[in-house]
FIVO-955036 format. One record per residue (C-alpha): residue number from 1; x, y, z; residue in three letters. Coordinates in Angstrom, 3 decimals, m for minus. Layout:
BEGIN
  resi         X         Y         Z  resn
   NUM         X         Y         Z   ala
...
***
This chain:
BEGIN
  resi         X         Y         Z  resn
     1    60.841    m3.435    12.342   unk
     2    63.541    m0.753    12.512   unk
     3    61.009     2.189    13.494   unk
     4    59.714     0.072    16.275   unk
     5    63.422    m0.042    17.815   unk
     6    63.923     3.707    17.554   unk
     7    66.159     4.978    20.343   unk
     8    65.542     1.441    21.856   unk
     9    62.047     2.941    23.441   unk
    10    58.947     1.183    22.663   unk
    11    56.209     3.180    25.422   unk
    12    54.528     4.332    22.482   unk
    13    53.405     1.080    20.833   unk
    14    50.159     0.048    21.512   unk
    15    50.311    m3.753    20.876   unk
    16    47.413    m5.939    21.874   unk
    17    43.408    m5.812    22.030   unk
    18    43.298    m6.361    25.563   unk
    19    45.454    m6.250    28.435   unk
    20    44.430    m9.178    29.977   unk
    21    44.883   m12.361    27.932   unk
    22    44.493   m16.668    28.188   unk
    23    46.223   m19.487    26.927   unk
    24    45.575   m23.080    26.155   unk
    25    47.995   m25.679    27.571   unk
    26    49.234   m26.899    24.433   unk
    27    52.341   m29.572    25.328   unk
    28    53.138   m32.140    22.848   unk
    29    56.455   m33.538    24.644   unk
    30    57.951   m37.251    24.001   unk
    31    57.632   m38.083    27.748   unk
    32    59.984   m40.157    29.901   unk
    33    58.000   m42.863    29.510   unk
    34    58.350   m43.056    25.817   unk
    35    55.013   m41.940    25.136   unk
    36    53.289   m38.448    23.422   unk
    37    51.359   m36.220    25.679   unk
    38    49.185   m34.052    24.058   unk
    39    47.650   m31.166    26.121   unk
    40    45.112   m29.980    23.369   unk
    41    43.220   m33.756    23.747   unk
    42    43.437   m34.492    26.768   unk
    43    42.024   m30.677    27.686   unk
    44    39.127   m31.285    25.647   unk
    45    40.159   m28.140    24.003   unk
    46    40.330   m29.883    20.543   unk
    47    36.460   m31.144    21.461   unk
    48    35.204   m27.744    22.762   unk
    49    36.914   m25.231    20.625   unk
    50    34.366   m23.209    19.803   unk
    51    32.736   m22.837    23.453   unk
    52    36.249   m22.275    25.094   unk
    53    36.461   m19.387    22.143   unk
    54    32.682   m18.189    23.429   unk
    55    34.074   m17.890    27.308   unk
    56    36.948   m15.767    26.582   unk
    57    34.461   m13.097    24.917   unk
    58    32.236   m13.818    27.725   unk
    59    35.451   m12.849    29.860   unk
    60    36.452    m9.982    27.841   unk
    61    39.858   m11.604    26.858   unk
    62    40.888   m10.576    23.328   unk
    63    44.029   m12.419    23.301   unk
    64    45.042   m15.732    22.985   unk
    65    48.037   m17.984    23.093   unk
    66    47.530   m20.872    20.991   unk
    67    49.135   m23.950    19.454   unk
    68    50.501   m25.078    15.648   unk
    69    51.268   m28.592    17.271   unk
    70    54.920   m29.252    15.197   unk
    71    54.431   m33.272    15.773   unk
    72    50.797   m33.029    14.670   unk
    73    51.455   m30.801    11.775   unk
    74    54.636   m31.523    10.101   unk
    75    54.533   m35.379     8.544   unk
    76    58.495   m34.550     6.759   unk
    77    59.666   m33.707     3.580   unk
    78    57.841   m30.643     3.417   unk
    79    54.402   m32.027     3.849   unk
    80    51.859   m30.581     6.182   unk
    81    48.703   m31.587     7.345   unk
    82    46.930   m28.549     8.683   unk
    83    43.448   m30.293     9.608   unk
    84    44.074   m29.465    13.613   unk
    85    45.360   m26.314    12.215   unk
    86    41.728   m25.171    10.103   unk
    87    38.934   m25.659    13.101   unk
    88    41.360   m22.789    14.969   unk
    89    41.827   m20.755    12.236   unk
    90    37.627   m20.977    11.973   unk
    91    37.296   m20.262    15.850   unk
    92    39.798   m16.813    15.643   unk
    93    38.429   m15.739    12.634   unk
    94    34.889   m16.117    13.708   unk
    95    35.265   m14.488    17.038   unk
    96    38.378   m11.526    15.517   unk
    97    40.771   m12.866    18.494   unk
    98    44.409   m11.916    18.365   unk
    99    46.972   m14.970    18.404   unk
   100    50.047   m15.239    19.973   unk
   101    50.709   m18.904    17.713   unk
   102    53.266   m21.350    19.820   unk
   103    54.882   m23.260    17.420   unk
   104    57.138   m25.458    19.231   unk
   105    55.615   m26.270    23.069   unk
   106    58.087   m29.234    24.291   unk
   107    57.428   m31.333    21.156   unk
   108    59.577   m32.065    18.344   unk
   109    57.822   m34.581    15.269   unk
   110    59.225   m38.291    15.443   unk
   111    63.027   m38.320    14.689   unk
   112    63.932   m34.971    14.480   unk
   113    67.059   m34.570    16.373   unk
   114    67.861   m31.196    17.533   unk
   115    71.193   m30.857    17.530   unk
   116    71.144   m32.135    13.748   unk
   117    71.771   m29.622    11.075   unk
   118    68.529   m31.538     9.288   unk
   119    66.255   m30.622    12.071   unk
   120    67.545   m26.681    12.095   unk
   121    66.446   m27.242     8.294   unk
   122    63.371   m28.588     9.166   unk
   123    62.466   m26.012    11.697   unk
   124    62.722   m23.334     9.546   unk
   125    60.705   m24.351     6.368   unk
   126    58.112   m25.205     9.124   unk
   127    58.227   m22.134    10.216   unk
   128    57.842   m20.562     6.738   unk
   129    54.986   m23.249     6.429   unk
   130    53.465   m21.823     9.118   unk
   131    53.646   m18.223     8.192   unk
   132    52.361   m19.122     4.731   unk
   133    49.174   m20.171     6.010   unk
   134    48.457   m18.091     8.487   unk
   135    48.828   m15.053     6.566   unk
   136    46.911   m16.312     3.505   unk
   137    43.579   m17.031     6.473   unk
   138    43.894   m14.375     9.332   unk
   139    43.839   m10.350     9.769   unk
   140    47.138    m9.180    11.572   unk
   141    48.657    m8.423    13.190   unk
   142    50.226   m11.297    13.954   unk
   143    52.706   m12.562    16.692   unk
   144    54.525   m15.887    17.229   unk
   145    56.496   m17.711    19.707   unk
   146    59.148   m20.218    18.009   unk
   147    59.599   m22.167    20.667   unk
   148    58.285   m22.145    24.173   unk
   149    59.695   m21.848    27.136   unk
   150    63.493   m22.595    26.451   unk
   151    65.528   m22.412    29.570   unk
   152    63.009   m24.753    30.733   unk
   153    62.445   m27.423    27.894   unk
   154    66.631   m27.098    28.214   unk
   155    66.307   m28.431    31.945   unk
   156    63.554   m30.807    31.763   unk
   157    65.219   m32.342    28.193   unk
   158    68.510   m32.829    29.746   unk
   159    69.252   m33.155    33.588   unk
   160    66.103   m33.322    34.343   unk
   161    65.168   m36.279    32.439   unk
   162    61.405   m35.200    32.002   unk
   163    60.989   m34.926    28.091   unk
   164    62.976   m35.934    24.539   unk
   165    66.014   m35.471    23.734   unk
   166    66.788   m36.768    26.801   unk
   167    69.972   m34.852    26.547   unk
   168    71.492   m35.953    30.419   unk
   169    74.866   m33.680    30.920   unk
   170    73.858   m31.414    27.240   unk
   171    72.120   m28.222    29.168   unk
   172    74.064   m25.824    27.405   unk
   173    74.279   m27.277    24.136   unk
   174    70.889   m27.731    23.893   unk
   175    70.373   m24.445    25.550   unk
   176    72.384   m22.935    22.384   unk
   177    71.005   m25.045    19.990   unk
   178    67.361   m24.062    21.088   unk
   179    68.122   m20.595    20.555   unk
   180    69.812   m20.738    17.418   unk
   181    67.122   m23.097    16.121   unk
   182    64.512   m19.924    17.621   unk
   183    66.253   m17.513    16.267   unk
   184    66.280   m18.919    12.397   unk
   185    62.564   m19.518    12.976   unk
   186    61.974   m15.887    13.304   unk
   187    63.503   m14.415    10.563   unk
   188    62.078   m17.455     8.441   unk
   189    58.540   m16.262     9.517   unk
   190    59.442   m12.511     8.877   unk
   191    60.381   m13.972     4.964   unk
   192    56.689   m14.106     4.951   unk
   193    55.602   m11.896     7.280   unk
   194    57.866    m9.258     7.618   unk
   195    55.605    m7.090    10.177   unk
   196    55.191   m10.746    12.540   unk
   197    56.006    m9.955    16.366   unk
   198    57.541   m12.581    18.340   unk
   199    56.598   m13.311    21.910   unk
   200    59.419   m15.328    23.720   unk
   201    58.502   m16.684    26.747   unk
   202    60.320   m18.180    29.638   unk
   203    60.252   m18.144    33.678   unk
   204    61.364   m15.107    35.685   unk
   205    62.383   m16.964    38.990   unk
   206    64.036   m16.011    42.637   unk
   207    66.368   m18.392    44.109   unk
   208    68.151   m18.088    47.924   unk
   209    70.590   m20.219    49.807   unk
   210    69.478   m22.612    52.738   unk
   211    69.453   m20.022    55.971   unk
   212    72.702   m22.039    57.269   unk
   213    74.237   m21.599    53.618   unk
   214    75.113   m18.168    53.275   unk
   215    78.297   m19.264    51.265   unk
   216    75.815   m20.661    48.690   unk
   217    74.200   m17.334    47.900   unk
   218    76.504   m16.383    44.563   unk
   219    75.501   m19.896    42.883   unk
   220    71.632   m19.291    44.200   unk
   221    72.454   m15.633    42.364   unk
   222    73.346   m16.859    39.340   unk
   223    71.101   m19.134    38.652   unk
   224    68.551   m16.947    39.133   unk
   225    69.718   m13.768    37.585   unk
   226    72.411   m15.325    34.647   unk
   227    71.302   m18.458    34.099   unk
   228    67.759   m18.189    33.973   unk
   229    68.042   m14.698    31.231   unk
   230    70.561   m17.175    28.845   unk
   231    68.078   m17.873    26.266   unk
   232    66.522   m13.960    25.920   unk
   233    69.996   m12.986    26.419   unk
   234    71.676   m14.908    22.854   unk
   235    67.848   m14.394    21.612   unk
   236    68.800   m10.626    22.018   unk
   237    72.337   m10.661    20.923   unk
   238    74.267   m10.037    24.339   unk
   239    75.299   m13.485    24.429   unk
   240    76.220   m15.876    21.537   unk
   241    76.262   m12.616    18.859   unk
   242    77.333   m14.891    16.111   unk
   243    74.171   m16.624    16.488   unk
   244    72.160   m13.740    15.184   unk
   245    70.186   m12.348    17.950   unk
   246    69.291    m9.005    18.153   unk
   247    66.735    m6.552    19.940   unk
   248    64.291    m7.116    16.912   unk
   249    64.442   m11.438    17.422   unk
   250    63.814   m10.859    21.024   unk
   251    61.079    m8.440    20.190   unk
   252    58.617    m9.303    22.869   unk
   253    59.399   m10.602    26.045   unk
   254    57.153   m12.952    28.031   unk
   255    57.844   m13.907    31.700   unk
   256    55.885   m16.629    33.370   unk
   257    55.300   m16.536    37.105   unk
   258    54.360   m19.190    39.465   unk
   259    54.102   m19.738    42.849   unk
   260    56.543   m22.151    42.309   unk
   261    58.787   m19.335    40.815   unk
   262    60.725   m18.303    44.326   unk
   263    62.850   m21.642    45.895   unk
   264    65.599   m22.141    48.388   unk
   265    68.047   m23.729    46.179   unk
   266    70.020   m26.504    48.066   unk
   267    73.512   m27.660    47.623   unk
   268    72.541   m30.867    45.661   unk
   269    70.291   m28.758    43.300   unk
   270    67.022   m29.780    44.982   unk
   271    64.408   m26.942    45.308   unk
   272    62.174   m25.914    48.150   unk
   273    59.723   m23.499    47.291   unk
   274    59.516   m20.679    49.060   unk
   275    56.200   m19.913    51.449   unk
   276    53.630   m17.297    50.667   unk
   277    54.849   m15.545    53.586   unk
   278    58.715   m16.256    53.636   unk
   279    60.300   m13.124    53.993   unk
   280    62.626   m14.140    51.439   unk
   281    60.686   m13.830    48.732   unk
   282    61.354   m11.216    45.947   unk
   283    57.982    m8.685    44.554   unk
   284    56.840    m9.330    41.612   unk
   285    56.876    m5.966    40.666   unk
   286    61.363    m5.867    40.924   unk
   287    61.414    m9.405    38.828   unk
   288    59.526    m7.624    36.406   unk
   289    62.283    m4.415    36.638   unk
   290    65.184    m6.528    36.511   unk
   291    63.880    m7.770    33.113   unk
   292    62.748    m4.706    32.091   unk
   293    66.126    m3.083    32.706   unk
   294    68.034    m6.094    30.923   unk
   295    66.296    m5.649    27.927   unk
   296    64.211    m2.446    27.224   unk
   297    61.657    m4.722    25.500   unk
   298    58.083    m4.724    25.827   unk
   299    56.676    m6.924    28.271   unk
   300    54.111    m9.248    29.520   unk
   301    53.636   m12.090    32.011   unk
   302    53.270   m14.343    29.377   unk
   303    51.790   m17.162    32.252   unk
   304    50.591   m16.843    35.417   unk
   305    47.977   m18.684    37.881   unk
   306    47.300   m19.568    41.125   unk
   307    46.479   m22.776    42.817   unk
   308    43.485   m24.197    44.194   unk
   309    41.418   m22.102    46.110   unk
   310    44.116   m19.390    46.087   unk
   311    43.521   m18.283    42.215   unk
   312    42.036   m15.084    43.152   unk
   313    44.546   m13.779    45.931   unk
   314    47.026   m14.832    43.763   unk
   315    45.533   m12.639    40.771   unk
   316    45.236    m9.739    42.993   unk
   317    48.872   m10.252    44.151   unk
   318    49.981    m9.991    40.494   unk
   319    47.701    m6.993    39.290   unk
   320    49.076    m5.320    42.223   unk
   321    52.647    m5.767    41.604   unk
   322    51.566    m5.367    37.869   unk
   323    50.504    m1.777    38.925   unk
   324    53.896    m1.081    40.748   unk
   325    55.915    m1.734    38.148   unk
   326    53.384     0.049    35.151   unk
   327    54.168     3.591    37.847   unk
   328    58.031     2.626    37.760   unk
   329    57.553     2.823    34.091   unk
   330    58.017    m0.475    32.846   unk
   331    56.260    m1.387    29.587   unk
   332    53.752    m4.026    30.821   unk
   333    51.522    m4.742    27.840   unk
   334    49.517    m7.520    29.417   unk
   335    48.621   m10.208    31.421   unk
   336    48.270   m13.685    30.445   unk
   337    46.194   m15.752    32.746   unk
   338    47.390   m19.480    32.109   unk
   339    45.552   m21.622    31.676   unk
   340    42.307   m20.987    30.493   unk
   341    41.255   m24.566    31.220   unk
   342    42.541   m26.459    34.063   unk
   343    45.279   m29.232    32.931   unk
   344    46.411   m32.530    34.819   unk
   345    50.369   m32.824    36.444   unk
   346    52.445   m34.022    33.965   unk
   347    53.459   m36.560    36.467   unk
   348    50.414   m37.735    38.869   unk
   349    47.335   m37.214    36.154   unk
   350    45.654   m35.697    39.017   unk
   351    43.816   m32.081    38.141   unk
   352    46.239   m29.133    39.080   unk
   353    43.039   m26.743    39.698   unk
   354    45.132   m23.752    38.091   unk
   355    42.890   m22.870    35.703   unk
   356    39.696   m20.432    34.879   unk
   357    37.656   m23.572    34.381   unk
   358    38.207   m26.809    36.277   unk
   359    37.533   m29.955    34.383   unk
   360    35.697   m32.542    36.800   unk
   361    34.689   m35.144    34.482   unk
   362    37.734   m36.556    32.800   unk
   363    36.123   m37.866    29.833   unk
   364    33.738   m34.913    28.640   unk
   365    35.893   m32.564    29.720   unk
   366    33.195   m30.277    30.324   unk
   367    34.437   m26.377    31.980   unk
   368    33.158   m25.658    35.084   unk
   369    34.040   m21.747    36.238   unk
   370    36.420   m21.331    39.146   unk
   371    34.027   m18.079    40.072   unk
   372    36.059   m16.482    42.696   unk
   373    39.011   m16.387    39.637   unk
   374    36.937   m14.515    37.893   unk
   375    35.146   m12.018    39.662   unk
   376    39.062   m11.007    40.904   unk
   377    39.096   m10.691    36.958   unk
   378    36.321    m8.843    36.463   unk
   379    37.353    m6.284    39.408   unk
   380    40.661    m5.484    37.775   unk
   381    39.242    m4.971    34.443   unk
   382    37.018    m2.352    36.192   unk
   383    39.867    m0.577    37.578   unk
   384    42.020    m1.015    34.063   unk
   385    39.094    m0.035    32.362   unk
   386    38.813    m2.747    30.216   unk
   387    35.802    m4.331    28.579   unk
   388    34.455    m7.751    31.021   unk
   389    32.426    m8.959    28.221   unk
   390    32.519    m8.227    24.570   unk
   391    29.964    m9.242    21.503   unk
   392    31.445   m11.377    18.718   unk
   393    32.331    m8.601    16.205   unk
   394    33.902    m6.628    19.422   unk
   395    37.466    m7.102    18.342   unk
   396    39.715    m6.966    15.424   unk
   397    41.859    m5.047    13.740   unk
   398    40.002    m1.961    13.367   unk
   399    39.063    m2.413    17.260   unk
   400    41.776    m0.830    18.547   unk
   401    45.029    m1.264    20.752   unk
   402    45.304    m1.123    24.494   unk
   403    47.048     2.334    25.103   unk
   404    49.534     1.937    27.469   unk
   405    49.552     5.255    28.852   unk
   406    45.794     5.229    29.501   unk
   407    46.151     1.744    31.655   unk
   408    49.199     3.896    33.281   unk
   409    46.938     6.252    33.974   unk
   410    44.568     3.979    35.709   unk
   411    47.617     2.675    37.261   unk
   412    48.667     6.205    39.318   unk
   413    44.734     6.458    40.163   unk
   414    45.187     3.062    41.758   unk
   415    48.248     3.780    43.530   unk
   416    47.031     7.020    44.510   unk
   417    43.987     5.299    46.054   unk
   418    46.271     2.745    48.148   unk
   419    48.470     4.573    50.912   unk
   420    51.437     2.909    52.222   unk
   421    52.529     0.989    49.034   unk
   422    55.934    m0.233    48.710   unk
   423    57.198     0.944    45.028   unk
   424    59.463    m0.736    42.795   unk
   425    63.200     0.075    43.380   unk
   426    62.190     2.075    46.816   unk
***
């Protein structure tokens, strides 16, 4: 890893297949109600594996994010049942798709505690589990994310009350513990793979006082801008140093965007979420440079999708400010749209519409193509020059790498082509 962290640059690394990527909603939390959700069944995705695999060659997608489901996998005392684990391994290696494996989305297995030293333990021969058979079945290169999403898990798991360990009035204990617990996982997966990226994903988010609460702008601030880069901040050593982090564990870093993303943060907490057309709300494109100029890192909006009928403005919205921040010379490696398949609120059951493919029939589960979604996909491919459909034996490792400074390239010619743009920083 030490080349790749020469001089703290990494423009030169071409990293993934594609620059456009899907993921698979792939939540195993303990929910509030005492009982398991698991996204993978009640997507179908476990039932239509190898079609959903088919559609994202269709799509010209070369990169996945995909599941190792801890609860489903990891039965304790180093015993492992990896039969949801082999029909995946089947579907990537048929179709030469590159992985970005989650291997901790929300869900812990039955009685692990996480801020028990057994649990750490656990994690981390898990991980090394993991690694082991990944590497003995699939081509690399290969890149992992730990856990998912911790700042988040942290507030839904605690205050929130959402999700296990119920942790009320623990935020940054668990927040720590998370981290630590992320950070062993890494260099327990490099044991085995020692050439293993790491993807570590959490939201990039905006937050403003109430218009008649100016006094509450530093605490909107903070939140927004400290509190929400916590995790990639111990993850990369600037916080928390004794925990181990460094610019090699971040590695990767993966910021998810919603529309939800941008809220006027009230006095009690509460969130409103800002309009499409509130003037308050930040660009995409300087979110994306205030990460970039944290960290250095590569990066990629590791989730992002819009909602309802407003998928595809939404998509061009982000490939614009995608564009803007490629020509201020951040290292934007991709774009993950998430999710591939349309998933149900964690709270009402009722179909968010978010997805590439809307599920209408609740018990097949069968995809039906949100078609305006993709031909917004299929236009910026054009313009990125990427492929928008690719045979079977089209990727793999001796496929190639996106090369960042050719989609650069294609950047400039875009902005070149649009007068009047407002630029990142300007």
């Amino acid at each position: 890893m030490a080349d790749r962290d020469k001089n703290n640059s990494t423009s030169e690394w071409d990293i993934f297949p594609t620059f456009f990527m899907a993921g698979f909603e792939c939540s195993t939390f303990l929910w509030k109600d005492g009982k398991r959700k698991d996204y993978v069944a009640i997507t179908g995705h476990d039932r239509h594996l190898k079609q959903d695999y088919e559609r994202l060659l269709e799509l010209g997608i070369g990169v996945v994010r995909e599941a190792i489901r801890w609860p489903m996998v990891d039965k304790g005392g180093n015993r492992y049942d990896w039969s949801s684990v082999d029909p995946l391994i089947d579907a990537i290696n048929s179709n030469h798709m590159t992985v970005i494996w989650d291997l901790c989305h929300y869900g812990f297995p039955d009685g692990c505690d996480p801020f028990s030293e057994e649990c750490h333990h656990r994690f981390q021969d898990y991980c090394r589990a993991v690694a082991e058979y990944v590497v003995a079945r699939t081509e690399g290169p290969r890149f992992f994310t730990p856990i998912n999403e911790i700042t988040f898990f942290t507030a839904a798991a605690t205050d929130m009350g959402w999700m296990y360990p119920f942790a009320k009035g623990r935020n940054a204990e668990l927040k720590r513990t998370l981290c630590q617990m992320s950070i062993e996982g890494v260099k327990s997966l490099r044991e085995i793979d020692p050439e293993a990226r790491m993807v570590h994903v959490d939201p990039i988010i905006h937050a403003v006082p109430p218009p008649d609460r100016p006094d509450l702008a530093d605490e909107a601030h903070d939140h927004a801008y400290e509190e929400a880069y916590e995790a990639w901040d111990i993850l990369y050593g600037k916080m928390h140093p004794e925990l181990g982090g460094s610019p090699e564990i971040l590695d990767i870093v993966g910021v998810n965007v919603y529309n939800f993303s941008q809220a006027q943060m009230n006095e009690d907490k509460s969130r409103e979420v800002l309009g499409p057309r509130d003037p308050r709300r930040k660009p995409l494109g300087e979110l994306l440079k205030f990460a970039w100029d944290r960290y250095h890192r590569p990066i990629i909006i590791g989730e992002t999708s819009g909602h309802q009928e407003h998928r595809a403005d939404w998509l061009n919205m982000t490939m614009e400010e995608s564009m803007k921040a490629l020509n201020s010379g951040i290292d934007l490696h991709g774009v993950c749209l998430y999710p591939c398949v349309d998933i149900p609120d964690w709270e009402s059951g009722e179909w968010a519409k978010i997805g590439i493919y809307d599920i209408e029939d609740r018990k097949s589960c069968e995809r039906v193509p949100c078609d305006p979604y993709i031909e917004e996909l299929h236009k910026w491919q054009k313009k990125l020059d990427q492929p928008e459909h690719v045979e079977r034996d089209g990727f793999g490792r001796d496929w190639g790498r996106v090369q960042l400074d050719e989609v650069r390239q294609h950047a400039k010619e875009w902005e070149e082509s649009t007068p009047g743009l407002q630029r990142v920083g300007h």
